[in-house]
Every structure is written in C-alpha cells, then in structure tokens.
N, C-alpha and C positions, 0 to 999 in steps of 0.2 A: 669400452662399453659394448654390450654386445647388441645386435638388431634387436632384440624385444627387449630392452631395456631404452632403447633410444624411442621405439615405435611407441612404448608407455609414456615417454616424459615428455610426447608430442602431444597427446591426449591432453585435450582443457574438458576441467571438471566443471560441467554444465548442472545447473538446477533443474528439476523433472519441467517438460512444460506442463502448465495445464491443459486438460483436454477440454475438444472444441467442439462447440455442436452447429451446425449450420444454423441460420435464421435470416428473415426476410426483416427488411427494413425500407421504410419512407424514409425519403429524405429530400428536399428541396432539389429541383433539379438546377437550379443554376449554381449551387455547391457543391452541388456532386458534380458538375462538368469542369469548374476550377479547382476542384482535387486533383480529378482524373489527369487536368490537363499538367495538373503540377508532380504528374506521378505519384502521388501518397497513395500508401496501401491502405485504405478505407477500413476495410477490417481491423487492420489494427490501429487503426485512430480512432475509431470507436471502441472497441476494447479497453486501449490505455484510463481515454475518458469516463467511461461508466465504469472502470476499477477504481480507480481514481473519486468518483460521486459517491458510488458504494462504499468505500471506504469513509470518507468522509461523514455520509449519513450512518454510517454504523455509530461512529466516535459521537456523532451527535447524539444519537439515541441511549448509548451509552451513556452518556451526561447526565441526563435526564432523569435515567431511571435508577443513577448512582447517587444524584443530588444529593438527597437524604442524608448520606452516609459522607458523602465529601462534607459537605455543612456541619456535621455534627462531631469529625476527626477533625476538622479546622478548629473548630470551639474549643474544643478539646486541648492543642495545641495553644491556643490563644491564650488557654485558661492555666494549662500546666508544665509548656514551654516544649521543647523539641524531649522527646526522648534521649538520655545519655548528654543532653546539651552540654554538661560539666566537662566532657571528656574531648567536647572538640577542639581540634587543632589549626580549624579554618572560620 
C-alpha cells in the first residue's frame, strides 16, 4: 500500500459541523459553578439541550398542524383497510 493510500484510509469521514455564533447567556450561578467544577463544556450542554427542545417542539408543531390530514388518512384506513392489505406477508 503505498503512503497516500494509507494517509487516506486513516481519514474518518466526519459530518460538516454546524456553524456557531457566539451568544451571551443567564444562568443560575450555583450551576454554572457545579458544571464548571464538573468540567462540562457548557456550550455544548446547552447546545445538545436546545437541539434536542427544538426538535422536539418542531415534531410537535408538526402534529398539530398535520392533525387534519393524520385523522382523515386514519379514517380512511379504518374504513378501506391498509392499501395492497391482500398481498401482505406479515
């Protein structure tokens, strides 16, 4: 194998990060001093958590404003049975 074929198969194929913008935050100081003193990188414990709520309230919002449409493909189904039902095999 020659060196740049070794030097490649060394390379982990990483996902882009997302890019970061500073921002000031409140926070409890008696949390913020047992983070600190626990070592967590703050920023990305906040991070993780608010992708993590974000996501969440997106899926919820989504719910919401699918309702209509879930409720009336359920009926649907209720009333005319799974599409191709005849041909399943589980």
């Amino acid at each position: 194998m020659s060196a740049c074929q070794t030097t490649a198969s060394k390379r982990s194929v990483r996902a882009p990060q997302p890019l970061k913008k500073a921002t000031n935050l409140s926070l409890s100081a008696d949390v913020l001093d047992a983070a600190m003193a626990l070592d967590l990188n703050i920023s990305q414990v906040c991070d993780n958590y608010l992708r993590e709520l974000v996501t969440q309230e997106q899926t919820r919002r989504w719910r919401i404003e699918h309702a209509d449409f879930i409720a009336a493909y359920n009926a649907t189904v209720e009333w005319q049975g799974m599409p191709l039902e005849q041909w399943r095999t589980f």
